[in-house]
C-alpha positions as CSV (number, residue, x, y, z in Angstrom):
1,X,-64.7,-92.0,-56.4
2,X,-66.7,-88.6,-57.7
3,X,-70.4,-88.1,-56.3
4,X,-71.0,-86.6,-59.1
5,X,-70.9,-88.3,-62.6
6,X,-71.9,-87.8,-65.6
7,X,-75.2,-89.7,-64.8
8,X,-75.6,-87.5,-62.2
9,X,-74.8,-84.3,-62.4
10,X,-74.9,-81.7,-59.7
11,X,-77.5,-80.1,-58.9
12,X,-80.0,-83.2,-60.5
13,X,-81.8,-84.8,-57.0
14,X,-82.7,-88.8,-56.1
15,X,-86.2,-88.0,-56.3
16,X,-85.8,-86.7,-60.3
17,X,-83.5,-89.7,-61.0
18,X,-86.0,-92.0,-60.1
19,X,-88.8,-90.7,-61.7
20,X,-86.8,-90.2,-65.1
21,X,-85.6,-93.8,-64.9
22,X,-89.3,-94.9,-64.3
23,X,-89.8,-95.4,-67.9
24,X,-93.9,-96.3,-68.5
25,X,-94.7,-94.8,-65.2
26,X,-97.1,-92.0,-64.9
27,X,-95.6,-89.6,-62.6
28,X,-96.8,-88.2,-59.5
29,X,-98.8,-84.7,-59.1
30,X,-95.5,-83.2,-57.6
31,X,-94.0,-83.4,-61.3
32,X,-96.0,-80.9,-64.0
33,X,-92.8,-82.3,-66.7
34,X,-91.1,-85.0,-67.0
35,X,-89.1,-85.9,-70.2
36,X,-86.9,-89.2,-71.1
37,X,-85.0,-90.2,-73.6
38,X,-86.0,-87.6,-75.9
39,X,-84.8,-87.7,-79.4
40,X,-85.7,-85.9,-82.5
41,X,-84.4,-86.3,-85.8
42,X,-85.1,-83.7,-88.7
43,X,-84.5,-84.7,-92.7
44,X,-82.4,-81.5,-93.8
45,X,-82.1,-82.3,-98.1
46,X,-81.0,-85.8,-97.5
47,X,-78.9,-85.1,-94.8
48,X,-80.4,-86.1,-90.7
49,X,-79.4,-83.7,-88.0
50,X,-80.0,-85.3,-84.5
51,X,-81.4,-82.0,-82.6
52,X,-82.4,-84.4,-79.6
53,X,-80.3,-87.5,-78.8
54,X,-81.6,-88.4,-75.6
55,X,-83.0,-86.0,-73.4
56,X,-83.7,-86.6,-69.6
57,X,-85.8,-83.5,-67.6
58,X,-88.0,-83.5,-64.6
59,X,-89.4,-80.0,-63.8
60,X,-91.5,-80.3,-60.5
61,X,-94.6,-78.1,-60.2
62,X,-93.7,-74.4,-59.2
63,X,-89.8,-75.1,-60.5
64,X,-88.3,-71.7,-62.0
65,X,-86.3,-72.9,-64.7
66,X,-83.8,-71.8,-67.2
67,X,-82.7,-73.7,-70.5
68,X,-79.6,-72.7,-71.9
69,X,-77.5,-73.5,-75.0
70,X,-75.5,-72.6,-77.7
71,X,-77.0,-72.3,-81.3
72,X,-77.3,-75.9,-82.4
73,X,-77.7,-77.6,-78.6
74,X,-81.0,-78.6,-79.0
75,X,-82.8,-75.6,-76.6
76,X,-85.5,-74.6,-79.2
77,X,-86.6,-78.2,-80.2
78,X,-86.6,-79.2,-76.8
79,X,-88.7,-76.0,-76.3
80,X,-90.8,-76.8,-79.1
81,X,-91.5,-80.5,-77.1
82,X,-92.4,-78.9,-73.8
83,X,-94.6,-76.1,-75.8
84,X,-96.4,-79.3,-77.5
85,X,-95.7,-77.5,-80.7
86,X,-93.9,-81.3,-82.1
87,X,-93.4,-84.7,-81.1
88,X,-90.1,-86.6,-80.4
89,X,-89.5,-89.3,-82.7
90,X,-89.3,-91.9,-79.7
91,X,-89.1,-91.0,-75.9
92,X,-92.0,-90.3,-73.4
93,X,-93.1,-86.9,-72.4
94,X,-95.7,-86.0,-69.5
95,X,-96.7,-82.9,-69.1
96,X,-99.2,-82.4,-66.0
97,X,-99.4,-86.3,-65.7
98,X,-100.5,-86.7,-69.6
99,X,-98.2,-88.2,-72.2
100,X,-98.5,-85.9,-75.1
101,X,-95.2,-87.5,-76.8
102,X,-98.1,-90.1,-78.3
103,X,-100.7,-87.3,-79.2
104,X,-102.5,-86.8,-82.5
105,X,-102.4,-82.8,-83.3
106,X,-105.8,-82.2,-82.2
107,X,-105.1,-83.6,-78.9
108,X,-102.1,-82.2,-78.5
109,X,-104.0,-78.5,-79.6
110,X,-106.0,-79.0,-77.1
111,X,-103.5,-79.3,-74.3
112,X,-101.4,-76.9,-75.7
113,X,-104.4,-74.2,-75.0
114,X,-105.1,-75.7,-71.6
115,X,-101.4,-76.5,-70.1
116,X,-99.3,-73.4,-71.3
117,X,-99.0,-70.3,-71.7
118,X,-96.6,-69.1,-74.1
119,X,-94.2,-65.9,-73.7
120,X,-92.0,-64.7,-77.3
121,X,-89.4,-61.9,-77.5
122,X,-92.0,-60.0,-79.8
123,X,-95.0,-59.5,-77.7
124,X,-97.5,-60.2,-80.8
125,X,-100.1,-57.8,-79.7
126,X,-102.9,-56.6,-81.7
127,X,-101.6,-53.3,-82.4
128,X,-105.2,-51.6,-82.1
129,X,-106.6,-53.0,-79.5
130,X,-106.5,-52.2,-75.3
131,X,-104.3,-54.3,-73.2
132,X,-107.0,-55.6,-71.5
133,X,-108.7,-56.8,-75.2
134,X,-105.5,-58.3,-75.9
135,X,-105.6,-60.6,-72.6
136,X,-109.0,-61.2,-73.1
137,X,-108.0,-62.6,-76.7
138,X,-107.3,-66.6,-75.8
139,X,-110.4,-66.2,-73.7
140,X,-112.9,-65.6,-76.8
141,X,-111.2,-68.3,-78.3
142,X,-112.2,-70.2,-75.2
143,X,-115.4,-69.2,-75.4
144,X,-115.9,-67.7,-72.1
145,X,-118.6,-64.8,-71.7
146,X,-117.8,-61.5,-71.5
147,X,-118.4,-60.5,-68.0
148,X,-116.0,-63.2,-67.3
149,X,-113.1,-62.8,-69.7
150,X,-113.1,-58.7,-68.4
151,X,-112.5,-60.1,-64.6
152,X,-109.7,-62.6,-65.7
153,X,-107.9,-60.5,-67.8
154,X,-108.0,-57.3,-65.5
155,X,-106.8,-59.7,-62.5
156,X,-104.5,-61.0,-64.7
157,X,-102.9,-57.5,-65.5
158,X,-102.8,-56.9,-61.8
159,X,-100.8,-59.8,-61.2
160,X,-97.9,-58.4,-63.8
161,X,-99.0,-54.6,-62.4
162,X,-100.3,-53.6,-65.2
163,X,-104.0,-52.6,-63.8
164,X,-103.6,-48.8,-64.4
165,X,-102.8,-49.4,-68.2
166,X,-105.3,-51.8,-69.2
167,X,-107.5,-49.2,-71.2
168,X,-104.1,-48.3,-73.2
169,X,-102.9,-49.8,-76.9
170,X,-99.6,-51.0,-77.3
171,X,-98.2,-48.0,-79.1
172,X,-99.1,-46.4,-75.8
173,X,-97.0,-48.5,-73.6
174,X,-93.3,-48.8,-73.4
175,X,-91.3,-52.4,-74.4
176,X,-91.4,-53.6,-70.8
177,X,-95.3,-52.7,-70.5
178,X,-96.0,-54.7,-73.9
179,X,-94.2,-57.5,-72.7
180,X,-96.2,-57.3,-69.0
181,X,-99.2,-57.3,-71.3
182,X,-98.1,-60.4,-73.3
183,X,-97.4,-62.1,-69.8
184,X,-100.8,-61.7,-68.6
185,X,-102.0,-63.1,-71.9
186,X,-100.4,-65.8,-71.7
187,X,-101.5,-66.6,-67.6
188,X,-105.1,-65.6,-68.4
189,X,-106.1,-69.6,-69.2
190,X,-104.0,-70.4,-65.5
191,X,-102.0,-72.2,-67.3
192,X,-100.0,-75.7,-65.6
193,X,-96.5,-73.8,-67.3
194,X,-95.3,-70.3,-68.4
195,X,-93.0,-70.7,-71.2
196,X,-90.7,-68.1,-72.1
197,X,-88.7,-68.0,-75.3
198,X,-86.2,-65.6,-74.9
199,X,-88.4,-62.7,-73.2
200,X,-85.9,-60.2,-72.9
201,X,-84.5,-60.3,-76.5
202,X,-85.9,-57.3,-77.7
203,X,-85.2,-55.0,-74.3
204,X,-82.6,-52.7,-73.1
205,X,-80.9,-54.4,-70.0
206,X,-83.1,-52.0,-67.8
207,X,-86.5,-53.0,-68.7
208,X,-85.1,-56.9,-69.0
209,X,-84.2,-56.6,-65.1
210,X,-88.0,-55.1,-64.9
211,X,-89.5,-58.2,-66.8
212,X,-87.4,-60.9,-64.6
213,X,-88.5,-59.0,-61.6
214,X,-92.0,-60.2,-62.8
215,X,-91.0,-63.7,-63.4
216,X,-89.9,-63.9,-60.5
217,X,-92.5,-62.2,-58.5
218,X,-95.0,-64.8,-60.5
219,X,-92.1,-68.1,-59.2
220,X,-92.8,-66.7,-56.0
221,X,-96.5,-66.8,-56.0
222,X,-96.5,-71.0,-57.1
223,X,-96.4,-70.4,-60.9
224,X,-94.4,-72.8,-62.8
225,X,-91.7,-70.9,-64.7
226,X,-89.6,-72.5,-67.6
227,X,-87.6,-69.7,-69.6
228,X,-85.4,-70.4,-73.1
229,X,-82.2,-67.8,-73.0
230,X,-79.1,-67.8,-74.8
231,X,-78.1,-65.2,-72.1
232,X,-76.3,-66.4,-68.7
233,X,-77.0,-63.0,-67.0
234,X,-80.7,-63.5,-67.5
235,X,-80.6,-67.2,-66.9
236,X,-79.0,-66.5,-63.2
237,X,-82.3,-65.0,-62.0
238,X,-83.7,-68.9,-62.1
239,X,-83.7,-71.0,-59.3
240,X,-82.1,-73.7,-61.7
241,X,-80.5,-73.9,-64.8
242,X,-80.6,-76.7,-67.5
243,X,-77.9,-76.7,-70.1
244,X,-78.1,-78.5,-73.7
245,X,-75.2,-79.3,-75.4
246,X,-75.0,-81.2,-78.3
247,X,-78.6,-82.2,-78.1
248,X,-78.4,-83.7,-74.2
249,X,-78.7,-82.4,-70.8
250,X,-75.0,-81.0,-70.2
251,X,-75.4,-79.7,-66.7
252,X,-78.5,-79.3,-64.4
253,X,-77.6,-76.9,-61.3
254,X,-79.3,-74.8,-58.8
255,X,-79.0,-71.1,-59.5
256,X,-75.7,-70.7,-57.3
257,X,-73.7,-73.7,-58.4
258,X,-74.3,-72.3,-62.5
259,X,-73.7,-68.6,-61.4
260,X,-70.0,-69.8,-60.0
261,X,-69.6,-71.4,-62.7
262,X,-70.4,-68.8,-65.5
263,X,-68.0,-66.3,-63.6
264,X,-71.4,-64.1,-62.5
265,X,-70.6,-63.8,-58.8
């Protein structure tokens, strides 16, 4: 008989079964998400479309992570769940050992602000002001004094090497410098995840090579890394890969196993 069935796919460990199947269970400190049983149904004119039907994902902390799918699989409402953006209509989710899938939308605000930091194909920067204003912009909504938010958001710009163009606006810097600015805006509040939706889409193949190198750089240095891509080539450079299909967890591999399989190597 098969090791691997479709209740276990390759690549998916004993220790993430278990805590997946531990359904009421807080998880331990090891896991920043854990997701099960997802589902979420949407009211289209009459007509229910089942983006979720019954999704199953442990992320451990400092994971680099890539969620693939066709159109229609489910990736951007399961995105929208991790980002706390909306609720599933039953399963739990805990993210950083608090289940949010139960939250009010002032709770979940709240955690949203504190637990992630969000990364989008257009940078939205504030076209007239400096790099270093527009990392220090979640900051000021935080609250945090001056003298403060200027030493986070310049070390935050050094960690995506950006220091020497933090005095620069954005129509200053090239595509791959906007997005290295909207990186360290979005790791200025040290957040638990960085969440990346799509983060290459609007880059030449160049400069999206550039941006990975920075994910990756960031992996290396304990950040937890979950990236949404429609695009295997840029989904290879994560140490696993999570494909939706249909609204469920189709395949869950390391990055070797899913680069075979693609036809990548």
């Amino acid at each position: 008989m098969s090791q691997h069935t479709e209740e276990a796919p390759m690549g998916v460990t004993a220790e993430r079964q278990a805590v997946v199947s531990a359904t009421g269970a807080a998880p331990g400190k090891d896991w920043v998400i854990v997701a099960r049983g997802l589902k979420r149904e949407y009211d289209m004119g009459g007509e229910i479309v089942r983006a979720l039907r019954g999704v199953d994902l442990a992320i451990a902390r400092n994971e680099y992570v890539a969620i693939m799918g066709p159109s229609g699989s489910g990736k951007s409402t399961l995105m929208n769940m991790i980002g706390c953006l909306d609720t599933p209509n039953s399963g739990e989710y805990w993210l950083n050992g608090q289940l949010v899938s139960t939250m009010k939308d002032d709770e979940l605000a709240r955690v949203r602000n504190k637990e992630i930091g969000f990364v989008f194909q257009t940078f939205n920067l504030l076209p007239r002001a400096t790099a270093l204003a527009n990392v220090e912009l979640p900051l000021v909504y935080a609250g945090v004094s001056g003298h403060e938010r200027k030493e986070r958001a310049t070390r935050a710009l050094e960690r995506v090497q950006l220091g020497a163009r933090m005095h620069h606006k954005p129509n200053e810097l090239s595509g791959g410098q906007r997005q290295r600015v909207a990186i360290a805006r979005a790791l200025v509040n040290d957040p638990s995840i960085l969440l990346a939706d799509e983060p290459t889409g609007n880059l030449d193949s160049t400069t999206s090579e550039e941006i990975m190198k920075v994910f990756a750089e960031l992996a290396e240095q304990g950040q937890t890394v979950i990236m949404v891509t429609h695009e295997p080539d840029i989904a290879q450079h994560a140490r696993r890969v999570v494909v939706l299909r249909d609204g469920l967890v189709a395949s869950d591999d390391k990055r070797e196993t899913f680069t075979k399989s693609v036809g990548l190597v």
